[in-house]
C-alpha positions as CSV (number, residue, x, y, z in Angstrom):
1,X,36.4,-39.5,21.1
2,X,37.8,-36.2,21.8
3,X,39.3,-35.2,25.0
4,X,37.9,-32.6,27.3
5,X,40.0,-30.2,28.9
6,X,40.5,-31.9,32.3
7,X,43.9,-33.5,31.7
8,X,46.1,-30.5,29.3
9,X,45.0,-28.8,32.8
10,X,46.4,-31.9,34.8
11,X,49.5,-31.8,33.0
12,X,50.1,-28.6,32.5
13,X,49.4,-27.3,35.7
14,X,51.2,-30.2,37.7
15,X,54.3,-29.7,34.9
16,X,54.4,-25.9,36.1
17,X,55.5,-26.7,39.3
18,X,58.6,-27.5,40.9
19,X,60.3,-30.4,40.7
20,X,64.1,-31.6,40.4
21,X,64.5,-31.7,36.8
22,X,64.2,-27.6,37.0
23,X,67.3,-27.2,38.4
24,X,68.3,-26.9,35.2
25,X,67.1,-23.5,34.7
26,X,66.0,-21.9,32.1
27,X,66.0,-23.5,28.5
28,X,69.2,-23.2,26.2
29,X,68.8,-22.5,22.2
30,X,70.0,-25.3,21.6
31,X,67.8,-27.6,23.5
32,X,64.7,-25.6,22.5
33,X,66.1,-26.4,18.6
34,X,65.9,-30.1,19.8
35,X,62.6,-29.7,21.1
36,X,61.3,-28.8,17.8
37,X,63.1,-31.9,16.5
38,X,61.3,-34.0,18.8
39,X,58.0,-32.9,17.6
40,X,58.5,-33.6,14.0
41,X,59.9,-37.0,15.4
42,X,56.7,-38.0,17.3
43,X,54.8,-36.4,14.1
44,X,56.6,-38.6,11.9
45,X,56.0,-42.0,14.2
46,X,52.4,-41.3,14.5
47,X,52.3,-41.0,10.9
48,X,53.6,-44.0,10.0
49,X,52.3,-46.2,13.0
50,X,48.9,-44.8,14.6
51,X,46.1,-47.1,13.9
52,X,44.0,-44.3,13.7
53,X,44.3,-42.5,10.4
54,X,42.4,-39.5,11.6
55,X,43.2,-39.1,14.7
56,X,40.1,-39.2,16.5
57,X,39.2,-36.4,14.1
58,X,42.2,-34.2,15.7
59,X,43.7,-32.0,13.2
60,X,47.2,-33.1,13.6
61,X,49.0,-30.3,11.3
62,X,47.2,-27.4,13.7
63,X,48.3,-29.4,16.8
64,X,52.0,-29.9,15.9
65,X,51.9,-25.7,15.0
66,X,50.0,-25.1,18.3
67,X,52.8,-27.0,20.0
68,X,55.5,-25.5,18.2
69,X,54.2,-22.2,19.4
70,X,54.1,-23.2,23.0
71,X,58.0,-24.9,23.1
72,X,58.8,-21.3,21.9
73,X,56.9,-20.0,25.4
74,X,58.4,-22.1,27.2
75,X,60.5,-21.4,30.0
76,X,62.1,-24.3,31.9
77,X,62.6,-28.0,30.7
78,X,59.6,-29.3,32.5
79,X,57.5,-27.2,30.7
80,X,58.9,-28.0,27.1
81,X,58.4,-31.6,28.2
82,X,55.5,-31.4,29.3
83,X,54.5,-29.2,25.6
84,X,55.6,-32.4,24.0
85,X,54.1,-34.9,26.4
86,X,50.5,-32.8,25.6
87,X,51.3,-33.4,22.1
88,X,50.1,-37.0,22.4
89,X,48.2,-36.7,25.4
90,X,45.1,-34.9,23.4
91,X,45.1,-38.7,21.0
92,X,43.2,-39.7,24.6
93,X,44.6,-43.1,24.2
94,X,46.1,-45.1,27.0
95,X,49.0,-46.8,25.2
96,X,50.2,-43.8,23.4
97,X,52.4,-41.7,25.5
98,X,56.3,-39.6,25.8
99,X,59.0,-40.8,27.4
100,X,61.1,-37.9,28.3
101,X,65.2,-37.9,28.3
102,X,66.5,-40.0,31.1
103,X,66.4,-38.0,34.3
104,X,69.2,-38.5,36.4
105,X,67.1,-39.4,39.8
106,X,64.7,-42.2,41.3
107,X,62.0,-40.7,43.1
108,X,59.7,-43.0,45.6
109,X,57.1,-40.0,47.8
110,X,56.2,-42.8,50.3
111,X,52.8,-44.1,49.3
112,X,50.9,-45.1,46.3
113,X,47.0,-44.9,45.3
114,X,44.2,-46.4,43.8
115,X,40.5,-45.6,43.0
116,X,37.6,-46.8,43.7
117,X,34.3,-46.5,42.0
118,X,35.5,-42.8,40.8
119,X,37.6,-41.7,44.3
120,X,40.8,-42.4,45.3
121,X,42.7,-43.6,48.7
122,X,45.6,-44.2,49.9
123,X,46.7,-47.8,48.8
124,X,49.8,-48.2,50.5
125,X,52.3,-46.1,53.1
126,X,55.9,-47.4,53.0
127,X,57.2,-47.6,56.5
128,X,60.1,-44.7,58.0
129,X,58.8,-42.7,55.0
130,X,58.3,-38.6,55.3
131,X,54.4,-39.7,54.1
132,X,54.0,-42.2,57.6
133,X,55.7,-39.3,59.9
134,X,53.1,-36.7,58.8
135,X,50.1,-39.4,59.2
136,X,49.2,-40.6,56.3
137,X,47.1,-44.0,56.6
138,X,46.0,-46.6,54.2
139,X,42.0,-45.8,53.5
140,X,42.7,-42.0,53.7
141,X,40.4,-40.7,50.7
142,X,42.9,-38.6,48.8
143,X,40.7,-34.8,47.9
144,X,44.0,-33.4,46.5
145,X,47.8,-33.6,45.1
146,X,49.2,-30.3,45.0
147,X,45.5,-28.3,44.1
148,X,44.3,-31.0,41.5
149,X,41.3,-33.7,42.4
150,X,42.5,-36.8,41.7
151,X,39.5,-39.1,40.4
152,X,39.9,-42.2,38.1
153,X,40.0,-40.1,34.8
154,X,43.3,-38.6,35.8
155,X,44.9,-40.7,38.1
156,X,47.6,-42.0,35.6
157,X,48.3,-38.9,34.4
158,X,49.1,-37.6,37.4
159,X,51.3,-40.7,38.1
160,X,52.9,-39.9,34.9
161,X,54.1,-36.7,35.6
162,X,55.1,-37.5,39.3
163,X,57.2,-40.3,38.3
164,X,58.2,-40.2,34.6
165,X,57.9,-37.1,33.0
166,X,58.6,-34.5,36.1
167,X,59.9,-35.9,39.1
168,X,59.7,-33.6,42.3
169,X,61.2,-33.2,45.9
170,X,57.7,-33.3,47.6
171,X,54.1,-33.0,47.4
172,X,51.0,-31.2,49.1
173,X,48.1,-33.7,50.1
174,X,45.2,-33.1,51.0
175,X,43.5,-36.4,52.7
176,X,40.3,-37.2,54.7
177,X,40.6,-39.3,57.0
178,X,38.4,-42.9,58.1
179,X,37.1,-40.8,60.9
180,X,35.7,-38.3,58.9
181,X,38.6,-35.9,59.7
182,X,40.6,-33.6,56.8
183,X,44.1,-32.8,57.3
184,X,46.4,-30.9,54.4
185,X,50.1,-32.8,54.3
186,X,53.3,-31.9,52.9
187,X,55.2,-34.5,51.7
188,X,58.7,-34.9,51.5
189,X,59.7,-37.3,48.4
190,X,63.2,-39.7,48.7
191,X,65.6,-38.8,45.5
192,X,68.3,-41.2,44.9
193,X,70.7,-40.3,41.7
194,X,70.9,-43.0,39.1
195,X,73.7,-43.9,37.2
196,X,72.8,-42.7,33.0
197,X,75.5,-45.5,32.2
198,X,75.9,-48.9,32.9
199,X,79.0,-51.1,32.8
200,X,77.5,-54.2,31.5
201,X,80.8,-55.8,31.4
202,X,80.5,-55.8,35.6
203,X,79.5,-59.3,36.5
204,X,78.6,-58.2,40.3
205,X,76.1,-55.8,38.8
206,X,74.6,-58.1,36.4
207,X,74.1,-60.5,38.8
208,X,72.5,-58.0,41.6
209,X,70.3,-57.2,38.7
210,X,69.3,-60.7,38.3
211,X,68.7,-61.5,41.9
212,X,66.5,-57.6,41.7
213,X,64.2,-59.3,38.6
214,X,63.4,-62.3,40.4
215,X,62.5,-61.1,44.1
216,X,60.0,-58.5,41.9
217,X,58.8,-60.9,39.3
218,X,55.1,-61.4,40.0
219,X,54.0,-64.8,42.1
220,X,51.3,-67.0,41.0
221,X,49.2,-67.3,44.0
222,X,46.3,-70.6,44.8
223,X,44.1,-71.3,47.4
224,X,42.2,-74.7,48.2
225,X,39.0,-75.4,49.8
226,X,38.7,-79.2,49.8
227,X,38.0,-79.5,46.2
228,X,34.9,-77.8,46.1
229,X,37.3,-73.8,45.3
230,X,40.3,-72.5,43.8
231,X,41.6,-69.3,44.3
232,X,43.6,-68.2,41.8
233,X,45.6,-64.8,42.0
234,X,46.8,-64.4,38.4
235,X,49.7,-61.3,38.9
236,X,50.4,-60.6,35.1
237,X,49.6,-62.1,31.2
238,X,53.7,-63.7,31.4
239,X,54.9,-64.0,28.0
240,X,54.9,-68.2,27.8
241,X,54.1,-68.2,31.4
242,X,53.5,-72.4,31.8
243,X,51.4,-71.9,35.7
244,X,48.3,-71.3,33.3
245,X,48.0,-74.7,32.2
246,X,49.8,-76.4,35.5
247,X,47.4,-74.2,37.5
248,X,43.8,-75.1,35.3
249,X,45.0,-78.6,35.8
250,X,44.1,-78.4,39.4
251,X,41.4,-76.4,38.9
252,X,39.8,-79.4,37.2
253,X,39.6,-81.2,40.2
254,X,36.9,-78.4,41.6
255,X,33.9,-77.4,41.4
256,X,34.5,-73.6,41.2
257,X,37.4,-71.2,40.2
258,X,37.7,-67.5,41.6
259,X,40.0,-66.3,39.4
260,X,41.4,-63.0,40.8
261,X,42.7,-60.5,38.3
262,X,42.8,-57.5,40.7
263,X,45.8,-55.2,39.8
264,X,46.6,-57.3,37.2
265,X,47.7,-54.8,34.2
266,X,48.1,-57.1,31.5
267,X,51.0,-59.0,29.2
268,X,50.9,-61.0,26.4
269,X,48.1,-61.5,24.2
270,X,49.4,-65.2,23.5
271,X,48.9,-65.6,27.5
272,X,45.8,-64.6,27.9
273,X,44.4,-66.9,24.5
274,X,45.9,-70.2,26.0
275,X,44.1,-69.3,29.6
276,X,40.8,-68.6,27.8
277,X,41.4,-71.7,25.7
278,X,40.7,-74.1,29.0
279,X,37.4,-72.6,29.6
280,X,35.5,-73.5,25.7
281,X,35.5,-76.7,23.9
282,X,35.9,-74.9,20.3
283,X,37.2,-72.1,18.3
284,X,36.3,-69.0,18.4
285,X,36.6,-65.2,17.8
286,X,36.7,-62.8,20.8
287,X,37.6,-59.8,18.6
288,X,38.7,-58.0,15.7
289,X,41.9,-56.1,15.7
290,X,41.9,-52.8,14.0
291,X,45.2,-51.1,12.4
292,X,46.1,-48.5,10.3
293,X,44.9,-50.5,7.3
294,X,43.5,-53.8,7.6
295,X,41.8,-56.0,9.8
296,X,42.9,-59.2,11.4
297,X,40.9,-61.4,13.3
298,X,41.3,-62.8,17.2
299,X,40.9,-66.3,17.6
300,X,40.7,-68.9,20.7
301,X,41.6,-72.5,20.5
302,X,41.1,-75.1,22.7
303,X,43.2,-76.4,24.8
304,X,43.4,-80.2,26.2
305,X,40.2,-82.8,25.7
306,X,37.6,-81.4,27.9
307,X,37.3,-77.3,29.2
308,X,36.8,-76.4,32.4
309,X,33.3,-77.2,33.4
310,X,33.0,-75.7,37.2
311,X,32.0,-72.2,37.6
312,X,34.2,-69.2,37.4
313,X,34.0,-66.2,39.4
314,X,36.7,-63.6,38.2
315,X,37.6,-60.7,40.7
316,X,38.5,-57.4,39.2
317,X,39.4,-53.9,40.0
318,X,40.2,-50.3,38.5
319,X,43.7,-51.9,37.7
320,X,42.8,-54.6,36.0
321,X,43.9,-53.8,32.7
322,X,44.3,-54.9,28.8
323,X,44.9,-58.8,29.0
324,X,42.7,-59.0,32.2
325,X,40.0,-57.0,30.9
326,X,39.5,-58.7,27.6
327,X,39.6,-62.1,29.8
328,X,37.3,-61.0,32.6
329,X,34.9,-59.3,29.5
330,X,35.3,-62.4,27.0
331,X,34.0,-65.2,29.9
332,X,31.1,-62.9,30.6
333,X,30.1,-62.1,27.2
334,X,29.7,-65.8,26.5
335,X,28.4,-66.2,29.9
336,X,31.3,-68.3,31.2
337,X,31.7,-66.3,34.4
338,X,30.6,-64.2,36.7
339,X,32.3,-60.5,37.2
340,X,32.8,-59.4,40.8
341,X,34.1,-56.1,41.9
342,X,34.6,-52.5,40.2
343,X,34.6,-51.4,37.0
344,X,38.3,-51.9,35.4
345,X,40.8,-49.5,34.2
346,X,39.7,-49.5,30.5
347,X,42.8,-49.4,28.7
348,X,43.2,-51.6,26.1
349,X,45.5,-51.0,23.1
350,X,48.0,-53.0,21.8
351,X,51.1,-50.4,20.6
352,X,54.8,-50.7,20.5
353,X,57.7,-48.5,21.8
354,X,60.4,-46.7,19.8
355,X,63.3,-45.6,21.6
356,X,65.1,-42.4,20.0
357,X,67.4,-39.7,20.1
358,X,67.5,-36.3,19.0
359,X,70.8,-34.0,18.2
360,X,71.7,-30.7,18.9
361,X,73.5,-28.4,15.8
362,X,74.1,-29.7,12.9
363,X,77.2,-31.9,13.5
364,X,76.9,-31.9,17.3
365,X,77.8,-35.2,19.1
366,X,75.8,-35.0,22.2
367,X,71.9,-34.8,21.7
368,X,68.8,-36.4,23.8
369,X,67.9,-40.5,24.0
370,X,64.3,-40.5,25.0
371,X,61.0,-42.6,23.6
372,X,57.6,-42.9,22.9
373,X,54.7,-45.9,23.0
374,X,52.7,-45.6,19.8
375,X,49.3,-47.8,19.6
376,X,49.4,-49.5,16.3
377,X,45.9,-51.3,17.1
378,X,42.6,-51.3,19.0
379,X,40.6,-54.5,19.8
380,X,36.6,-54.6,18.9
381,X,34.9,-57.2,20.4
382,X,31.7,-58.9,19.0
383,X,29.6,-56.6,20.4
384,X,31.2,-53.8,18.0
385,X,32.7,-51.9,21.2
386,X,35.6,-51.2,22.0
387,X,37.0,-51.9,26.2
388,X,39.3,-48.5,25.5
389,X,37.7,-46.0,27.9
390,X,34.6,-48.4,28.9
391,X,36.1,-51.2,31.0
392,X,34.6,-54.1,31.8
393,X,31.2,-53.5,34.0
394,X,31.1,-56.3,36.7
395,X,28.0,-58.3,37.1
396,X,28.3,-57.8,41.1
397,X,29.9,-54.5,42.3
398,X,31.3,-54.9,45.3
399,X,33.8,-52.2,45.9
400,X,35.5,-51.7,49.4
401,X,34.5,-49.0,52.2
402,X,36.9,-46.4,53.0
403,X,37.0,-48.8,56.5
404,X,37.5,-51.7,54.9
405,X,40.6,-49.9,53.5
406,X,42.2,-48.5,56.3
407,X,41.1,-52.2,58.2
408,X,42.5,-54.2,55.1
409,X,39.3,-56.0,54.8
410,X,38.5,-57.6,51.7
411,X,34.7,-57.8,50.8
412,X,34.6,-59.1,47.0
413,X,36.6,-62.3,47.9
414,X,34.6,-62.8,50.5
415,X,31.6,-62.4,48.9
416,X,32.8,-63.8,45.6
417,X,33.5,-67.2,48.1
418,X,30.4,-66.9,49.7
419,X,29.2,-67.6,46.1
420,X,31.0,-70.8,46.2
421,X,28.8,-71.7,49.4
422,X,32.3,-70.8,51.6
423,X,31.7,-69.1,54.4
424,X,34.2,-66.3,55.0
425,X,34.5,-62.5,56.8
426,X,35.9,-59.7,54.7
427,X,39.1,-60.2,57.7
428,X,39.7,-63.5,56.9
429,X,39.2,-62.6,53.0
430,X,42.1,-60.6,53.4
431,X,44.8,-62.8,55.3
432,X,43.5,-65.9,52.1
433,X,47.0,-65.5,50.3
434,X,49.4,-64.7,53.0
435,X,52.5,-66.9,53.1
436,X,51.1,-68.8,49.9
């Protein structure tokens, strides 16, 4: 599949603008030199790793001179960076991206997003933040970000560039409000410098890190109704993660299982094979991975005496993603669950990252550490389709309201339990996994 011209325009436009990396002015010799050495790197990794030998039918010689030309115009950093980033971005694959050179700053701007069906809203709004002074509210449908729509297709681009590839000191918004009101925003952004180097060798630091990982590690979540539910909010596919089987263990004792997978973005292949294995009594296939040049097989096995036999409802959302989708889509293709909810993120890839670093002159010392994700596979499922692009199309869609948004209501769970025969407003939906 080819890429149309909405997201060079993203990135390029958004990559144009200000932001703190160019305060570095104006691009030295030397580090346009490097520039050119970083193409021929990311040339050379796709190359050897991209499952697709063709490229989606993109002429990859004619791209890598197309983007040698524009790091030549280039005038600033950002721009270069965001040449490069381009570079990969016309593959129009979700797991094949550029990591730029470390910038030296942590930007948070105050609130995060989501879509819904194909709009987005505000998600979140951190409290004391520039974004709550000037009045941005959770449910605010979002109709711009500094002159560009944001809409499903582009959403993580624009997230990309914000956060990873061109961080910035603010941003113009452009919101409408639950009331039917529009009001344009500027945002000021929090920048904290980072430290490029740490001292490993500091035991304090190690163990603040430590302490950091664990209050941020995603929490299992379960709900009871008598024994006739469980609610399961399932955060992440954990590498080894043993709440899966502790977790279906209970679930045997109940009728039904809503297994929520909303925001969940995915993990471990190995995760998500031993959860599917306690819903089927025997092997089976649930896909066909494709690389560069072969073809290996994707197989579930069963796990314990007897499957789960109760109903399954599975909750997802426009973040559900990878592990979660081929989950929620393998239970529905062998009708072993319901889908409630929106249509998910579609991206599904399985690649891996190569960190690298690019010198100056011949001989010089100091150069640029930076990376890249490559995919090195894409999973077909029986049906001969790819999820890459498609997501997973829910039997029920049940999306929220711009009110239930900025009310924090939550209408799939509570329909998804009124399935169940539980009784339940969208309110009460919402408040389910507080203080579990």
């Amino acid at each position: 599949m080819m890429r149309s011209g909405l997201l060079p325009i993203v990135l390029l436009s958004l990559v144009t603008m200000p932001s703190a990396a160019q305060q570095q002015g104006e691009i030295s010799e030397q580090a346009r030199v490097r520039g050119h050495r970083m193409l021929r790197q990311i040339r050379e990794q796709l190359e050897k790793d991209y499952y697709d030998s063709t490229y989606h039918g993109i002429p990859l010689e004619a791209s890598a001179l197309r983007t040698d030309s524009a790091i030549d115009a280039a005038q600033t950093m950002p721009q270069m960076m965001g040449v490069l980033a381009q570079f990969l971005e016309n593959l129009n694959d979700s797991h094949t991206r550029f990591y730029p050179p470390g910038v030296n700053v942590e930007v948070q701007y105050g609130w995060s997003w989501r879509t819904v069906g194909n709009d987005c809203y505000v998600s979140a709004v951190k409290e004391e933040s520039d974004a709550e002074a000037q009045g941005l509210q959770v449910g605010d449908r979002v109709l711009a970000i500094d002159g560009i729509k944001p809409t499903r297709a582009n959403l993580g681009m624009i997230g990309y560039v914000y956060y990873q590839l061109s961080p910035r000191p603010g941003m113009r918004v452009i919101v409408e409000h639950a009331d039917g009101e529009r009001e344009e925003l500027t945002i000021r952004s929090e920048m904290k410098r980072r430290r490029m180097v740490v001292d490993n060798t500091d035991l304090e630091e190690r163990r603040r890190q430590r302490e950091a990982w664990q209050r941020s590690r995603p929490r299992h979540r379960t709900v009871t109704f008598g024994d006739s539910v469980l609610v399961w909010r399932l955060p992440a596919f954990i590498y080894g993660d043993r709440n899966i089987d502790r977790i279906m263990r209970r679930a045997r004792d109940h009728r039904h299982l809503i297994l929520d997978l909303r925001g969940n973005g995915g993990g471990a292949v190995a995760t998500l094979e031993r959860l599917l294995g306690h819903f089927f009594g025997e092997e089976f296939v649930y896909g066909t991975m494709q690389f560069r040049d072969k073809e290996e097989q994707q197989s579930v096995e069963p796990v314990g005496h007897e499957p789960f036999g109760g109903e399954v409802i599975v909750l997802i959302d426009s973040q559900s993603a990878s592990a979660s989708e081929i989950t929620a889509r393998t239970l529905q293709m062998r009708g072993r669950a319901t889908i409630v909810g929106d249509r998910s993120a579609g991206a599904v890839m399985v690649s891996i990252s190569r960190s690298l670093h690019t010198g100056g002159w011949a001989g010089a010392s100091r150069g640029y550490r930076w990376g890249m994700s490559v995919t090195i596979s894409d999973l077909i499922l029986p049906d001969g389709n790819s999820l890459e692009h498609r997501g997973v199309i829910p039997n029920v869609a049940v999306l929220p309201t711009q009110q239930d948004l900025a009310e924090k209501r939550d209408p799939a769970l509570a329909f998804a339990l009124e399935l169940t025969g539980v009784m339940v407003s969208a309110d009460e939906a919402a408040e389910i996994y507080d203080n579990r």
